[in-house]
TIMAR-649411 format. One record per residue (C-alpha): x, y negated, z negated. Coordinates in steps of 0.001 Angstrom, whole numbers, plus 500000, padded with zeros to 6 digits. Last residue first. Example, Ala and Ser with C-alpha at 12.3 -4.5 7.8 and 13.67 -1.06 7.14 Angstrom:
// TIMAR-649411
513670501060492860 512300504500492200 
// end
This chain:
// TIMAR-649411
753187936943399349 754330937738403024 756633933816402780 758899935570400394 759313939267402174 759905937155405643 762514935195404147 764350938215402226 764229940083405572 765544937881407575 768166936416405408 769454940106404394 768314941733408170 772400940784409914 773823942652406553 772678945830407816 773197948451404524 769414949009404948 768528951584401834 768566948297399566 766240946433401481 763563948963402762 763160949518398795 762956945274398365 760027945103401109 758618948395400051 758251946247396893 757243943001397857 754550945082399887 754040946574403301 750925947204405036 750598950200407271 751663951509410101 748796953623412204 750502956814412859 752741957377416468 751112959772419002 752338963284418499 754339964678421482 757377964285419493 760896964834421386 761358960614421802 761868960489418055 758880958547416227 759007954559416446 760591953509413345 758936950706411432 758840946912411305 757034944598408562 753872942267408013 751303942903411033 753507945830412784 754974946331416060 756781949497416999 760324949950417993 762479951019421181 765151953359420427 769050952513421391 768884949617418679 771683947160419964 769178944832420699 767599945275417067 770752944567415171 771776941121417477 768552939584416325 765564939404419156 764417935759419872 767478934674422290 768754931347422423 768380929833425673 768638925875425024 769514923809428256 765650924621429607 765600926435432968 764444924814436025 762658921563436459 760123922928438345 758385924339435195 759938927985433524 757737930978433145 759898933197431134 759878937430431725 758177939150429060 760785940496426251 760686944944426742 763303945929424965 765381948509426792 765586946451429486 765254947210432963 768251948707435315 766107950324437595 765467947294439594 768782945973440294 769596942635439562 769512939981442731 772803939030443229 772439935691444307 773139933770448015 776569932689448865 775744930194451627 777390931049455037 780019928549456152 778670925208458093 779910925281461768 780135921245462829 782629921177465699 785078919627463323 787084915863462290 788950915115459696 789848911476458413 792568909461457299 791520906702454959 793058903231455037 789457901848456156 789075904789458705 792373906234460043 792172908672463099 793289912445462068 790427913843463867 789093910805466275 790456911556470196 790191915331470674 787444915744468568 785134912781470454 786457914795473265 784718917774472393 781516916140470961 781397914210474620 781400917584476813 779270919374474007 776543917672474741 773921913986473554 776421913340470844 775122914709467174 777352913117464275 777562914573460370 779206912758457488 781108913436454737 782684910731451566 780528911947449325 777898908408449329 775809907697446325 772222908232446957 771607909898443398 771131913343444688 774437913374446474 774918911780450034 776012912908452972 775891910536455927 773729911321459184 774870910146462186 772340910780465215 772193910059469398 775481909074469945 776444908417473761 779758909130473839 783559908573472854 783510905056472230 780378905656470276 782071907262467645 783732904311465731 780897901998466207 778343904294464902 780737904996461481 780690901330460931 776630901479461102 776366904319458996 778308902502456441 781874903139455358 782126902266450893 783012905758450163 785665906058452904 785611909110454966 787847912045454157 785180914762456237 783309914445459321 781423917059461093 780683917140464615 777559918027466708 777361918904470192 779254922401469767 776761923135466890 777382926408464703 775019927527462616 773080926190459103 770631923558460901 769302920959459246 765631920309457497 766485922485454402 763341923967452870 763421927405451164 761071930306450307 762465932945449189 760010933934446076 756736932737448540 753888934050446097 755886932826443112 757018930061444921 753822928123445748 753890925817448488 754030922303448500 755963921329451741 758615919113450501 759222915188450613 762884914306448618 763671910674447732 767091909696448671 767815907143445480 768479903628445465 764936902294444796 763507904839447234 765925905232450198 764147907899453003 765656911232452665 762028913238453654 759655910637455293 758984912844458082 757850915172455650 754426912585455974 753688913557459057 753027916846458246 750650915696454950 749155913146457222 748264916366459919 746476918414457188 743982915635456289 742569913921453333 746058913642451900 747480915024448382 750704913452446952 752180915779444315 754716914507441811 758440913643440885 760925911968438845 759791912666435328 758187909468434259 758279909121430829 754769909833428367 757101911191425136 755383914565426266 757221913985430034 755080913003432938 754278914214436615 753167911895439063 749466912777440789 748985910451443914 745575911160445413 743534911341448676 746022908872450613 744792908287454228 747081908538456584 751118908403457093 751683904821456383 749770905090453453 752819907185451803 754844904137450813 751874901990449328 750812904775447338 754222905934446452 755210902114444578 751277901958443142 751495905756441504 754973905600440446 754015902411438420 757755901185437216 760301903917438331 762841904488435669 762783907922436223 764103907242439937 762547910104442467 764224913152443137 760935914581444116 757578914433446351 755512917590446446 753261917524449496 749534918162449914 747205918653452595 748082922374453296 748794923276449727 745507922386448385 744439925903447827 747072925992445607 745186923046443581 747580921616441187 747254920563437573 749237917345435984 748354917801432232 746577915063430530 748899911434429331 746860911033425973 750286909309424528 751841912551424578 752934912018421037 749723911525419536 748600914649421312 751689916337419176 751236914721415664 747416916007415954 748469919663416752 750818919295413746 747867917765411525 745755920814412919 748328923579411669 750416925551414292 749853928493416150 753475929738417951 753880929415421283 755376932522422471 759101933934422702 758776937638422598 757290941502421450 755438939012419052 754527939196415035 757258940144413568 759771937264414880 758164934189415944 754617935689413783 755853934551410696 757715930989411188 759544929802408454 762489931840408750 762589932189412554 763003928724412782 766566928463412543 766945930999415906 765212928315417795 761334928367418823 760886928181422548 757305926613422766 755111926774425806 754587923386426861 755963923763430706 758582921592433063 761924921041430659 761456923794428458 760503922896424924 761757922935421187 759621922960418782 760037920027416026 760072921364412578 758020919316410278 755201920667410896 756426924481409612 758275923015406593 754842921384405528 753190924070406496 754834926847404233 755255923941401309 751450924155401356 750092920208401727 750939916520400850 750763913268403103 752211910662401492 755601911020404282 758108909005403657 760661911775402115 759527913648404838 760416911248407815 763862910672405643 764298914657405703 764106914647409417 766321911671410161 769151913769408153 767814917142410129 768675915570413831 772208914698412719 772601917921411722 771146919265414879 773557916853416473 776524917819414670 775693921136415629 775265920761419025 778828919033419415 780347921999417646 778921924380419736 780164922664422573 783612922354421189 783342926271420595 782290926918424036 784984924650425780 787528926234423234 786497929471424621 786634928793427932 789841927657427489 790683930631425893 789214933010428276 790958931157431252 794230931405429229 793529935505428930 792997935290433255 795898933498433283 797813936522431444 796236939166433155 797646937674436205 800661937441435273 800621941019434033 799213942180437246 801747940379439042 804399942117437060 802934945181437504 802812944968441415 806637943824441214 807577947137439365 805374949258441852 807185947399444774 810739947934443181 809723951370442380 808578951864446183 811550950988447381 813587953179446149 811621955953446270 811665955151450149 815737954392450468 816028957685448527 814198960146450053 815571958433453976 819092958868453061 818151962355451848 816352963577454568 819134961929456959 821775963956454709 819708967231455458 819390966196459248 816650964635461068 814309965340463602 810896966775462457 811483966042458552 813157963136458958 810212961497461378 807812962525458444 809616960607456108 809800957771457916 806260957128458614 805379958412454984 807773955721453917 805580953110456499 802674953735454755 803825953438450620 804760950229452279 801211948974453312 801286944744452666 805098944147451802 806787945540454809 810533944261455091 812639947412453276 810599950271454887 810583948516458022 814369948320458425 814479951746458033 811676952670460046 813101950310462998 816853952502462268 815126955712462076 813477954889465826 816198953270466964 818568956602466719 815532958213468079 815301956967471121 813386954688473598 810720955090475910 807891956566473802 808788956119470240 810647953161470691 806980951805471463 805834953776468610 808470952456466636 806936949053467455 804073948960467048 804436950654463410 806449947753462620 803731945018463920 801225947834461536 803671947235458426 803254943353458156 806022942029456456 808418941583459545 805587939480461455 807069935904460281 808248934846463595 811617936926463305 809723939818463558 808812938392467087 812417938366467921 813568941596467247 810625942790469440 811822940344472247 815027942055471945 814238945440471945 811426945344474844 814723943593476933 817309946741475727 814049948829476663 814448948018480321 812325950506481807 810307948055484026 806971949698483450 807112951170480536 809592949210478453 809735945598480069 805845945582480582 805434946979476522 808246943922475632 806061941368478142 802453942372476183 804089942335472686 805543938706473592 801838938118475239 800782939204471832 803043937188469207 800760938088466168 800528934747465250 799945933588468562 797039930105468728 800519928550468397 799360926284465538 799707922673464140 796641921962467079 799134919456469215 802328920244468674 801875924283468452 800144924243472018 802883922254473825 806161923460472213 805586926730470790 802735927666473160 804236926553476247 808202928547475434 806093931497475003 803857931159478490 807016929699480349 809106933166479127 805970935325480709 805971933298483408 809656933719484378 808635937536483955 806059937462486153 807848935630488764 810897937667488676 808530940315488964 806975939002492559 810028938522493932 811080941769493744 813561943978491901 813935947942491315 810987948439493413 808847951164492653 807261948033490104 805627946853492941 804240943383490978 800782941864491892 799068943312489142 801981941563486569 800696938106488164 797129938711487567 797671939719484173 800178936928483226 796996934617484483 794468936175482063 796851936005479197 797495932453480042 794315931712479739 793365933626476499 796851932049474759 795345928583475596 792052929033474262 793750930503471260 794786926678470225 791502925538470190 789618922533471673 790800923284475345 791757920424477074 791045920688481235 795080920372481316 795941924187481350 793261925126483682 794435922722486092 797583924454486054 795884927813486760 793817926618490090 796830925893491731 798359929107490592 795367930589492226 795575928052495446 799458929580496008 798598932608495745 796031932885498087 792799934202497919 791647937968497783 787886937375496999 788951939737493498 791831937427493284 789685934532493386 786806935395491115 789200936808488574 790517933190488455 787505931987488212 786280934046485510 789195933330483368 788530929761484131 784818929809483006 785529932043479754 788046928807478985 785115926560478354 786735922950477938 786209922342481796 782082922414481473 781187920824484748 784251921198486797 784536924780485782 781123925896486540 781061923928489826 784672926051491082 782587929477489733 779889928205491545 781721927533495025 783881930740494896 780951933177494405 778934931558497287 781717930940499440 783335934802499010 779404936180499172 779631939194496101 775609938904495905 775109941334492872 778608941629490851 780239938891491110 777083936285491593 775435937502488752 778092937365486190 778136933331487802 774940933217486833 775458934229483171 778821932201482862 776919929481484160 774061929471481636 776322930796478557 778618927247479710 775233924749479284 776952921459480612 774957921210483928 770947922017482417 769283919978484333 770752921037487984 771792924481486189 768078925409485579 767420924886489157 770873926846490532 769601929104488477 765921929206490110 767519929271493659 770005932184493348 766869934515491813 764699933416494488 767639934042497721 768749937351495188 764798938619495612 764685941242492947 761212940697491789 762438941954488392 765074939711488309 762446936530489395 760580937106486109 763948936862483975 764740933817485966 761594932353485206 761820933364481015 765462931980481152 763906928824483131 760992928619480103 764282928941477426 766119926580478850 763886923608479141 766313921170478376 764394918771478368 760918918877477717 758350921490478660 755157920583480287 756044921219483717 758662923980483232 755693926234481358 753737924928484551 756450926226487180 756400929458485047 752345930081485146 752465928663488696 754891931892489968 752493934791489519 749842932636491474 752417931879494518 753252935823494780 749391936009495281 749825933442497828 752421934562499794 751120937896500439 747731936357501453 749697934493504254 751947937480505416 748598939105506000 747496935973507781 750442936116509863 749703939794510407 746566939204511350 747141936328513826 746232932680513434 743547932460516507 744364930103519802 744499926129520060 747316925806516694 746636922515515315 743888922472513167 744206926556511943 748065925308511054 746620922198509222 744477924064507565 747611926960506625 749351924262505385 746468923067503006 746208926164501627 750059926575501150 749599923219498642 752492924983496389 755033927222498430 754923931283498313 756354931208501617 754459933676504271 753295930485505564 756840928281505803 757955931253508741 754576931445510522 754570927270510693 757773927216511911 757398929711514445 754498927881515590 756608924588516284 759241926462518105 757190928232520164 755252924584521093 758742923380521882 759217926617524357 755823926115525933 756777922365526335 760603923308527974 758813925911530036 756076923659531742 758858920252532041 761422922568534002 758086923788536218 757434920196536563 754591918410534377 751596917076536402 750448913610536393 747979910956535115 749090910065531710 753118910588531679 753972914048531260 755165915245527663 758532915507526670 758267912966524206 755291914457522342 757197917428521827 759932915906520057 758447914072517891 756366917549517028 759458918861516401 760896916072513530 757270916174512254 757889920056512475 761066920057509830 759666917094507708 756948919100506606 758895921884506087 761207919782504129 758581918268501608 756850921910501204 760201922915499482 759778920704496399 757383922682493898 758000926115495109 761645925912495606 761753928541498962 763073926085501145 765450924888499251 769127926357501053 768341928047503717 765572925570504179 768179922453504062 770658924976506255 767979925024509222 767230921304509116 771073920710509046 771141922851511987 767874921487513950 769386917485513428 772754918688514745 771265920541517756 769222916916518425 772519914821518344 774261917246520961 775429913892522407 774301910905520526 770877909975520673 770010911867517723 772183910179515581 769245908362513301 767823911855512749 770598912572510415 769530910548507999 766721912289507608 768025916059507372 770780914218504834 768189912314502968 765709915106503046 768768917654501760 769538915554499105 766042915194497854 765715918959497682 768803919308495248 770746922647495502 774000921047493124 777523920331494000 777811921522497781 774875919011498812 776835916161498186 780127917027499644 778580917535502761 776723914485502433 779643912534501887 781301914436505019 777975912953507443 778539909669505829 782140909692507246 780824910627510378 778546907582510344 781411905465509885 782991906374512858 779634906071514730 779857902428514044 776818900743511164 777867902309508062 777500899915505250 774305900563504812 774333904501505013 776915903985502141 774685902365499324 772344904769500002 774846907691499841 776153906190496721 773109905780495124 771756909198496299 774861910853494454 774546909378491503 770683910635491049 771755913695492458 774170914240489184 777880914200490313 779849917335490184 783003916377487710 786231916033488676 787056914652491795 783226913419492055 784826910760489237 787812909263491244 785820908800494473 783026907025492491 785498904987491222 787045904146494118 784105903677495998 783131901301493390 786413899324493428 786100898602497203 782167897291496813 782801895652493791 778707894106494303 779107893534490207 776125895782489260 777771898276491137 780971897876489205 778947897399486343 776729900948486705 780302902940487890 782429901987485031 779202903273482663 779159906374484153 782958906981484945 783166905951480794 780384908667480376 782157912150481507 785792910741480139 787592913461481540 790278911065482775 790988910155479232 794198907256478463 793694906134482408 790109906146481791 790386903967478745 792241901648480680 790153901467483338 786753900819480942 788724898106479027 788759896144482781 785695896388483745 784870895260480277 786922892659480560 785106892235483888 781475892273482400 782356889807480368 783624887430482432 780890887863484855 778399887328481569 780290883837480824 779937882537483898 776594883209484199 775887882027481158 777322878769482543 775438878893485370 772439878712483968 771687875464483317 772810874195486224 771474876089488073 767895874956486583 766728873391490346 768665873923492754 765505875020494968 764929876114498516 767918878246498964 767072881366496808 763849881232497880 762134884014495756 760346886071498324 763586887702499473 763749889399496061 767817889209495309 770533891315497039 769701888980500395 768660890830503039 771496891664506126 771511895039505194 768075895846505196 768395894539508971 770981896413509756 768973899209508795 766020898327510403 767823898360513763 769043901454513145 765913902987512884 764517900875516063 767652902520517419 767103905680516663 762999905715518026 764773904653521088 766903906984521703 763808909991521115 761408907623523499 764045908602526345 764446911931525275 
// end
């Protein structure tokens, strides 16, 4: 015992001594030299003052936000760094209030602490910080440094009983982590073993019978330990049980062994989790879901408890993770401290989460606490800042049904339902005043807790003249047009009231509803025919019929209005058509003046069929060559029309084919290997008027590995077209090179794609951001074109640590005005809500969201039977889409023919009817004069041109 007091003073000793060093190394020699102060003592100067205006600007903005999760933080690192010794406490005292402090903040403080406390009054207050420490989170270091610190006040009365029972909690509490709970066994018997070597005989002479029994019973105490950490599934166990064969004098026995083996297979099942944890990074939920998923089916609830309380230690602001153990707690474990001291953690940590509070307050009537500390509870609730206004009608919903279960409604008055109903009125009068003010909405359109207090008032309390009322005055809210709030309430009336106010709440609803009246006549007149009288069968016919005309007449006059705008709509759209029509054709006639000057200068003299034919320009689709020939070049050209079921390039002559490669400027077709998709990337939305595509995209795209070829994509005319395919020598440049996706090329966000091919991969789609909702991440809308992401940083970052802002821009670069910002949880993208939607921004008021993008309207895709009837193959179109012109090739007489028809070299022909099994006769040739005899039966004016054209070029 002795050597025990003295070991805790030399520990002590030390202590004072740490405390007595210098803050600074004590090899530097802070006194020996004054050399340089001078110099820098007037930054020092200037950094103290700026550290204590921003002391200062931290306490203010505190005292605006006291949930402020990273303003304690950063208040906290300068107050420390500052040696504010009163202020920190403070501080620290002010934040563990409200939030559960990380272990890293809570060792600092306890360090800092155990220096300062040298008297054993201090000490005790040490010994509460610890309690408070290890109550927020299961941390394994905390426990050491209590167990350890502990040790120090073992030569105070009962100081070695106090040592074994915070030993004894620690491993109640970690011993079984797998990774960390070795440390505290260990530290456990070196804390026995101390022990036993002080009660040891002095060298040379023989221990009293006292001395005899207190060593066998330390020795007990030592084995037990080791039995009890053995049958642990604990990493290193091998080594324990060598040290337990090294120390122990007699044989391990079986059933410790047995208990040994045990442990270890259990330890193998567990390493494959505790190395998915290893390697993972933050926030590893899904391997600790996986863990605790493994540990369910083990059904240990000490392993189970331990792993969540793991996953929760990194993973503090993740609601579904405490609501989940929390489930767990309620309905498996059902300990009162336990339960009580989560839920309390859950709440502190994620206090915008109103699940959490309902569950606590469930938690603590089911556990049977007071009243008093469940109202308690309740007003917190209310000022944690929900970040919608139906948060607040879910709490107090939850608390008004607490309060009504408490009620004896056998008595005629109580307490109790004075209470309850002085709630209810507080809960109304709170979200019209309170709630309303702040989101622009009660969160209680359809007035439920006023439906919930008029259903208490009727049924349980009897006192329909109160249910009346507070019905009368929710239809005063706006509800009287809505025929199921009527339909509440008659069958409320219904049930405990009469029917005198049944017919008169029918009555009243028949002439309000305007969504479902034809439903609340039939109400009414099936209540008549049950209960009422000839002249109430009449009232009731008539008030319905007339009603209904007036609604039918006021449905027809808004379906006339709105026939009407929809016939404006068609003639706008109709002027926009025919002003577009006209604006083509002045081109096309402005196209066919510089034609006929090119032919007037041309020397060059041939068949008037291929001159005409050369000197119409096809026109193209934006991405391929084939030819889409227009509906004016149907005369001239033979096989556009007869020739083809559809749109294919036409043959021209050789001087056309030469006009056309002249054109090109010998630029060859880009061609792409599929197999090549791996190592290749399609780069687009690039500047036309980029100089050298193949130069600026190299030198870009080198930074990702070695460049294999850069293959830009030209127009005929030999223009850049604003994209191309970079191929890599390996797979891993072409990944790395998608990094490089948005980045500024000459103004524009240039676009880097997987290169895949879409008619093998239809739905394929890239889009690098998420399309759900994001509690960490806000959207901002009404921003200033000219705010940069830099000015948008500065803005946010008062409210947390920002870790990406992304502005929106359009395809050109130029800013819309939107902007998206990811904070590092949910906890600072709430309050960043709370404090910066409706904040002004360069003269601009801006909105800010929890960013939840809406659901994309995707395509109809057409139906599959629904083909048809003439078969025209599908076009292929290039990556630039569709082409602007997309005139059909089939006249308006042949779509509308209801048969299909037959091909023939020079003219068309009937198929047979669809009832001959015959197969069709070889057509044969026509001449000018089955030509002119085919003309004069067909009374078709649409075929004249055709026909006449086609008859003239056949000869």
């Amino acid at each position: 015992m002795a050597a025990a007091g003295a070991g805790a003073a030399a520990v002590a000793a030390e202590e004072e001594e740490e405390k007595r060093l210098p803050e600074g190394d004590p090899e530097s020699g802070g006194d020996s030299e004054d050399e340089g102060d001078s110099d820098s003592s007037g930054d020092g100067e200037d950094e103290e003052k700026e550290n204590e205006a921003e002391i200062q600007r931290l306490e203010e903005q505190l005292s605006i936000n006291a949930f402020d999760y990273n303003c304690h933080l950063d208040l906290i690192k300068l107050l420390r760094q500052e040696g504010e010794l009163v202020k920190l406490r403070r501080a620290r005292q002010k934040m563990s209030e409200l939030f559960p402090l990380t272990e890293e903040i809570w060792l600092d403080w306890l360090k800092d602490e155990i220096k300062m406390a040298s008297e054993s009054s201090e000490r005790e207050k040490v010994y509460e910080l610890f309690e408070r420490a290890v109550k927020d989170y299961i941390c394994p270091e905390i426990w050491l440094e209590y167990a350890q610190y502990s040790i120090g006040g073992i030569g105070q009365e009962g100081g070695i009983e106090k040592v074994r029972s915070i030993f004894e909690r620690a491993l109640t509490a970690v011993g079984l982590h797998v990774t960390k709970g070795t440390a505290l066994w260990e530290a456990y018997r070196e804390f026995e073993n101390a022990i036993l070597e002080t009660a040891q005989p002095a060298p040379g002479s023989f221990p009293s019978p006292e001395q005899q029994q207190m060593l066998c019973s330390q020795l007990e105490k030592i084995h037990t330990l080791f039995r009890r950490q053995l049958g642990i599934p604990l990493l290193d166990m091998e080594a324990s049980y060598a040290e337990y064969e090294e120390w122990s004098e007699d044989p391990i026995p079986e059933t410790i062994v047995k208990n040994y083996k045990k442990a270890l297979q259990q330890l193998e099942k567990c390493k494959p989790y505790e190395e998915a944890l290893l390697g993972a990074e933050t926030p590893k939920l899904a391997e600790y879901q996986a863990y605790i998923d493994f540990e369910m089916k083990g059904g240990d609830p000490a392993r189970i408890q331990l792993i969540y309380e793991r996953a929760l230690a990194e993973n503090c602001l993740v609601p579904d993770l405490w609501a989940r153990y929390n489930q767990y707690l309620d309905r498996q474990l059902k300990v009162k401290e336990l339960v009580l001291s989560a839920h309390d953690r859950a709440v502190r940590n994620c206090p915008w989460t109103v699940g959490l509070w309902i569950r606590y307050l469930l938690a603590m009537e089911r556990h049977r606490v007071d009243h008093s500390i469940i109202s308690e509870m309740f007003e917190k609730a209310l000022n944690a800042g929900f970040i919608q206004a139906t948060d607040y009608v879910e709490i107090w919903q939850a608390y008004l049904d607490y309060l009504r279960r408490r009620v004896d409604f056998t008595q005629d008055s109580s307490k109790e339902l004075e209470e309850l109903r002085s709630a209810f009125a507080r809960a109304v009068e709170y979200l019209k005043q309170e709630v309303e003010e702040r989101f622009s909405e009660s969160g209680d359109p359809s007035c439920t807790i006023m439906q919930n207090w008029a259903r208490v008032e009727a049924r349980l309390c009897n006192n329909m003249q109160k249910a009346r009322e507070l019905w009368d005055n929710i239809m005063t809210k706006g509800n009287a047009k809505y025929a199921n709030m009527w339909l509440e309430y008659y069958n409320l009336e219904r049930a405990h009231g009469d029917t005198q106010h049944c017919r008169k709440a029918l009555h009243r609803a028949v002439q309000c509803t305007s969504d479902y009246p034809e439903h609340v006549c039939e109400v009414l007149l099936t209540l008549e025919r049950i209960e009422g009288t000839l002249e109430d069968w009449d009232a009731a016919v008539q008030k319905t019929e007339n009603r209904l005309a007036r609604v039918n007449e006021q449905r027809a006059k808004a379906a006339e209005k709105e026939a009407a705008l929809a016939k404006q709509e068609e003639e706008k759209a109709e002027q926009r058509k025919q002003a577009r029509a006209e604006k083509k054709a002045s081109k096309k006639a402005k196209k066919t003046r510089i034609g006929d000057k090119r032919k007037a200068d041309d020397d060059d003299e041939g068949e008037w069929g291929q001159e005409e034919e050369a000197e119409q320009p096809s026109k193209r689709h934006k991405g391929d060559g084939d030819g889409v020939l227009l509906e004016e070049d149907m005369e001239v050209v033979e096989t556009g029309l007869f020739g083809r079921s559809g749109p294919e390039k036409p043959d021209r002559p050789a001087n056309q084919k030469e006009k056309a490669s002249t054109s090109r400027k010998d630029i060859p077709k880009v061609l792409h290997d599929s197999s090549k998709d791996n190592i290749t990337v399609f780069v687009s939305n690039l500047s036309y008027n980029m100089a050298d595509p193949e130069v600026k995209l190299k030198e870009l795209f080198e930074s990702c590995g070695e460049v294999a070829e850069i293959r830009p994509v030209f127009s005929n005319k030999g223009t850049f077209r604003g994209y191309c395919y970079v191929e890599f020598k390996e797979e891993k440049s072409a990944l790395q090179a998608l990094g490089l996706d948005r980045k500024v090329v000459e103004g524009r966000p240039m676009f880097v794609s997987p290169c895949v091919d879409k008619n093998k991969n239809p739905d394929f789609k890239v889009f690098r951001y998420s399309t759900t909702l994001e509690k960490h991440k806000l959207f901002i809308s009404g921003l200033p074109f000219s705010c940069t992401k830099e000015e948008l940083e500065d803005v946010c970052k008062a409210h947390g640590n920002v870790k990406d802002i992304r502005l929106v821009t359009n395809r050109a670069g130029k800013p819309k005005g939107l902007a998206y910002v990811e904070y590092e949880n949910e906890a600072q993208a709430s309050q960043a809500v709370l404090k910066m939607d409706g904040l002004t921004v360069k003269e601009h008021v801006i909105k800010v969201a929890i960013s939840n993008p809406p659901l994309r309207k995707l395509p109809d895709k057409p139906e599959a039977g629904r083909a048809s009837q003439f078969a025209v193959p599908r076009q292929v179109y290039g990556a630039r889409g569709k082409g602007r012109t997309q005139l059909s090739m089939m006249p308006r007489a042949l779509q509308r023919q209801s048969n299909p028809v037959a091909k023939a070299e020079n003219g068309m022909v009937q198929n047979s009817p669809a009832t001959s099994s015959e197969p069709p006769e070889e057509p044969k040739k026509m001449s000018n004069a089955d030509f002119a005899k085919m003309l004069l039966k067909n009374r078709n004016t649409e075929w004249l041109g055709i026909l006449f054209s086609h008859a003239f070029i056949g000869s």
